[in-house]
Residue frames as qw, qx, qy, qz and C-alpha x, y, z in Angstrom:
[[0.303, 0.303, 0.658, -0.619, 15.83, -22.13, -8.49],
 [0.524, 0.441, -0.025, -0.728, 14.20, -21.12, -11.96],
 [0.416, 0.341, -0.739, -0.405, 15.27, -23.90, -13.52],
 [0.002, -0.078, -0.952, 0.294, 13.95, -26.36, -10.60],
 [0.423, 0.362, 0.506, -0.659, 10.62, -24.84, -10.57],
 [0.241, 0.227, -0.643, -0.691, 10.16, -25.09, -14.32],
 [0.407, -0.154, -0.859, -0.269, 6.86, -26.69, -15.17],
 [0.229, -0.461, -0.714, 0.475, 5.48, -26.37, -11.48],
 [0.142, -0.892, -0.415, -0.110, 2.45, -24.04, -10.43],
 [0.454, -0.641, 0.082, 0.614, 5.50, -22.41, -8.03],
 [0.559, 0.113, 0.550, 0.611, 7.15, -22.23, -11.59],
 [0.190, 0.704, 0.530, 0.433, 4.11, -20.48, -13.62],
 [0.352, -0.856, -0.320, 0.201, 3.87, -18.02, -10.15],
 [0.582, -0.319, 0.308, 0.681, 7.62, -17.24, -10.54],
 [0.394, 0.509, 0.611, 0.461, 6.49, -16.10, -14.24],
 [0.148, -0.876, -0.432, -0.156, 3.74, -14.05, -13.17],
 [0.352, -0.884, -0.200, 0.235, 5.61, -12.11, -10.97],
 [0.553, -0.128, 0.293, 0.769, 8.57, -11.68, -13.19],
 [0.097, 0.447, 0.492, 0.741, 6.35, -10.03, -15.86],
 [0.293, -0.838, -0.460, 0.017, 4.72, -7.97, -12.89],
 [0.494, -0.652, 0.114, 0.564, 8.00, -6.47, -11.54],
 [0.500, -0.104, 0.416, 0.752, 9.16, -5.77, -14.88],
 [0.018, -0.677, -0.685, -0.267, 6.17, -4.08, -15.50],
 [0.550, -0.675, -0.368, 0.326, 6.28, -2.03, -13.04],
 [0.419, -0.354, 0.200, 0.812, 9.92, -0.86, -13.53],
 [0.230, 0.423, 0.538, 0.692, 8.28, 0.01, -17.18],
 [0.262, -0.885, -0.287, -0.255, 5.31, 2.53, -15.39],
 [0.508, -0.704, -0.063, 0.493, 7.75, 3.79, -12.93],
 [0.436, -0.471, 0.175, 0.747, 9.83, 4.89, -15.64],
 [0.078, 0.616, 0.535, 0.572, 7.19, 6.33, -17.67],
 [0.339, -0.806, -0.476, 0.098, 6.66, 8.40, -14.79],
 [0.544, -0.452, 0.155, 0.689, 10.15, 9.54, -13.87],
 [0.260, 0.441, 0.651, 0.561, 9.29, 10.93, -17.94],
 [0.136, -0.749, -0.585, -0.279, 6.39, 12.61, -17.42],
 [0.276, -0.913, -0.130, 0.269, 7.38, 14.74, -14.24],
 [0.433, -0.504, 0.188, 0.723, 10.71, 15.81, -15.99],
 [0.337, 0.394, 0.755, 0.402, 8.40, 17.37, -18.65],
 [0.093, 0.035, 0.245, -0.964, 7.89, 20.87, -18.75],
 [0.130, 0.585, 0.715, -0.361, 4.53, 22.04, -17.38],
 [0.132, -0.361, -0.358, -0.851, 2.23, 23.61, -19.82],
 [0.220, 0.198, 0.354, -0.887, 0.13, 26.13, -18.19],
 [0.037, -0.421, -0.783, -0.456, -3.66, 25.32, -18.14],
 [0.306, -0.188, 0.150, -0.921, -6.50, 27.80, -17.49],
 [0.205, -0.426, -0.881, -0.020, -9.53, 26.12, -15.65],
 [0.502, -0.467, -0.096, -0.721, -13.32, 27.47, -14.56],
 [0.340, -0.153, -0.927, 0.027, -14.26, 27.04, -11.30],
 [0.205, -0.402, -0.188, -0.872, -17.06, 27.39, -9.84],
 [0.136, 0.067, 0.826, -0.543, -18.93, 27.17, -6.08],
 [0.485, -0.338, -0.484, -0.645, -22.28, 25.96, -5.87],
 [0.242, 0.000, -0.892, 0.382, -24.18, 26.56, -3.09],
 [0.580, -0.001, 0.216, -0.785, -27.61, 26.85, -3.50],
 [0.700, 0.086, 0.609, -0.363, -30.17, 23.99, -4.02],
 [0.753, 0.600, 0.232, -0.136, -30.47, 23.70, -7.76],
 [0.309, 0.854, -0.414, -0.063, -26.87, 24.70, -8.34],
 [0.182, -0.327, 0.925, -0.064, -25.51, 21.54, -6.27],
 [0.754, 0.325, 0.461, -0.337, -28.60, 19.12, -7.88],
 [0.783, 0.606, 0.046, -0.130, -27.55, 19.97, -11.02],
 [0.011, 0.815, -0.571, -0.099, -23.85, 20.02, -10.62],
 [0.391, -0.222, 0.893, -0.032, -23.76, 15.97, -10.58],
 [0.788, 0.199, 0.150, -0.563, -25.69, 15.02, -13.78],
 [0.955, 0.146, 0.253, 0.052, -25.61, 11.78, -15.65],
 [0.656, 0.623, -0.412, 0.110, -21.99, 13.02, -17.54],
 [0.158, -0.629, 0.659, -0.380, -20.36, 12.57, -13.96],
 [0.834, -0.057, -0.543, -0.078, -19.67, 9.18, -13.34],
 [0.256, 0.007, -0.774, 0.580, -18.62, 7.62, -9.74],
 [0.150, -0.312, -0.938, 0.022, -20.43, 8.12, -6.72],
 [0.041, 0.363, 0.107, -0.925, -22.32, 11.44, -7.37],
 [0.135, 0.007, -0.810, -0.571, -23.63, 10.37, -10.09],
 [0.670, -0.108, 0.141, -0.721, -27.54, 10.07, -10.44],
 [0.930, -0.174, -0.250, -0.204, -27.24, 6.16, -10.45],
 [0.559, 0.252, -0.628, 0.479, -24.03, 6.05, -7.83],
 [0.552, -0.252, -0.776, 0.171, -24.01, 5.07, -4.53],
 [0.264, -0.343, -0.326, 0.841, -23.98, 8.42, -2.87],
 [0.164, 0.349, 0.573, 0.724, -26.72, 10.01, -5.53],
 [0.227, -0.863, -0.434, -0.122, -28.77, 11.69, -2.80],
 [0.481, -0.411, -0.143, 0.761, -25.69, 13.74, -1.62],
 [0.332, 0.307, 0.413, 0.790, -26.06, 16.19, -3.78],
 [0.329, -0.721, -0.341, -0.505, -29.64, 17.29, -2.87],
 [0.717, -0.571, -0.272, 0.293, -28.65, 16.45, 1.02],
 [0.466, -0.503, -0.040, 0.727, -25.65, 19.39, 0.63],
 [0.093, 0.390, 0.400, 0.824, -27.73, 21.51, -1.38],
 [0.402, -0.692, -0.371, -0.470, -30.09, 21.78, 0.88],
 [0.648, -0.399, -0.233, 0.605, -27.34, 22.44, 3.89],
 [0.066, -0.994, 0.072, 0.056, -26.06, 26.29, 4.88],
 [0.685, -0.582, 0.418, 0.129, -22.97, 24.81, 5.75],
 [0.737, 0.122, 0.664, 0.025, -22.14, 23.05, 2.12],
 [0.624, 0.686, -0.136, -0.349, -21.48, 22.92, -1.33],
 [0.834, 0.225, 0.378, 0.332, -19.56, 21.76, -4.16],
 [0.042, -0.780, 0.328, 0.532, -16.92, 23.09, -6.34],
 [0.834, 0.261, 0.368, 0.317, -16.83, 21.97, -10.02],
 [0.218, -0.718, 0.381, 0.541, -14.05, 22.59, -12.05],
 [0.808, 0.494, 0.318, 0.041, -14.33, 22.53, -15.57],
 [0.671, -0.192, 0.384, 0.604, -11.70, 23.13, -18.68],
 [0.089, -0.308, 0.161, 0.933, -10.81, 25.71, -21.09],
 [0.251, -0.059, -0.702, -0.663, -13.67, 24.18, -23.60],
 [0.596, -0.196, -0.017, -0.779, -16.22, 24.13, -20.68],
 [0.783, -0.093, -0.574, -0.221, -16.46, 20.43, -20.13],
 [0.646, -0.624, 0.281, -0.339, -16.80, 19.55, -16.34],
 [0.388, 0.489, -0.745, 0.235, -13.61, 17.81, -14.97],
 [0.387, 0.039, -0.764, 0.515, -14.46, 17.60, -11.05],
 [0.351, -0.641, -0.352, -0.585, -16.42, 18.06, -8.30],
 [0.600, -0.024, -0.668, 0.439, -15.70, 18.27, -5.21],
 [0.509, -0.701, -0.463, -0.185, -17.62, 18.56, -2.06],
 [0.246, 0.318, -0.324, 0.856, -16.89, 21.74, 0.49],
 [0.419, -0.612, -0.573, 0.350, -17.65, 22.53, 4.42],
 [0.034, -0.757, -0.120, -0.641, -18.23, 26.50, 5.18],
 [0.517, -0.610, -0.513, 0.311, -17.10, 26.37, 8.69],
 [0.260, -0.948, -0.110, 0.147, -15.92, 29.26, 11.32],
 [0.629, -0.403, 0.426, 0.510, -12.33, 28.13, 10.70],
 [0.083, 0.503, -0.422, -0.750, -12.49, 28.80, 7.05],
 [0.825, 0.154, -0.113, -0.532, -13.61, 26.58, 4.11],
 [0.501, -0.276, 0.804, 0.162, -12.39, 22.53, 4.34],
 [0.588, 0.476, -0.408, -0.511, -12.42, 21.32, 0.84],
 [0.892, -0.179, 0.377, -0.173, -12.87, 17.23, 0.94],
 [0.194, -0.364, 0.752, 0.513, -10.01, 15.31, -1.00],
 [0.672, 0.435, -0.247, -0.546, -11.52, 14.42, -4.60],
 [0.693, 0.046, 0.719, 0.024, -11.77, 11.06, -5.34],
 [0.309, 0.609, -0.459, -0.569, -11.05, 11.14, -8.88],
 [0.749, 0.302, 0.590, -0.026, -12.15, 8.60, -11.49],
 [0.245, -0.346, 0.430, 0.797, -10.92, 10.62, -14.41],
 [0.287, 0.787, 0.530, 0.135, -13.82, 11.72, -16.23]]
C-alpha cells in the first residue's frame, strides 16, 4: 500500500500520520518517565479571598487566560467579590509567585471548589 500511494496526496497523508503516531508513542513514553519518578515534596501558599478587593486584585495582569484583566471573563472577579456566597483561592509557590486561581462556592453542603482550567502560568 505504501509503495502504491507514493507520490499521491493519499501518499503525503500516509506520511503525516506516520510521523504523528510515532510522535505520540515518543510523549507517551516521556510520560510513562515522568510518573515513575520519585515525587519531590513541594510546599505551596494558599490563600482564600473573599472580600471585594482581595478577589479584584487576585487576577492582575501577571494571570493570563480568562481572569485576566483583558480575558474574556475579566468582570468575574469583581462579580464574585462582590457575592457572600464566593471567592477564589490562589495558590502561589515557595518563592511567592502566584501559580493558580481558582474560583470557590460557600454553600450549606460545604465548599465546591470549580475544576481549574490551567494554562500554566
Amino acid at each position: 500500500i505504501d509503495q502504491r500511494l507514493g507520490g499521491t496526496m493519499e501518499g503525503h497523508f500516509h506520511e503525516k500520520k506516520v510521523a504523528l503516531l510515532s510522535k505520540e508513542d515518543e510523549i507517551e513514553a516521556d510520560f510513562e518517565q515522568q510518573a515513575k519518578a520519585p515525587v519531590k515534596p513541594k510546599t505551596f501558599i494558599v490563600k482564600i479571598n473573599t472580600t471585594f478587593f482581595d478577589c479584584a486584585k487576585c487576577c492582575d495582569s501577571q494571570i493570563i487566560g480568562c481572569y485576566a484583566p483583558t480575558g474574556e471573563h475579566c468582570e468575574r472577579p469583581l462579580e464574585i467579590g462582590v457575592r457572600t456566597d464566593s471567592g477564589f483561592i490562589s495558590i502561589y509557590d515557595e518563592a511567592g509567585k502566584e501559580m493558580e486561581n481558582i474560583e470557590i462556592l460557600l454553600c450549606e453542603e460545604g465548599l465546591y471548589i470549580f475544576k481549574a482550567y490551567t494554562n500554566g502560568h
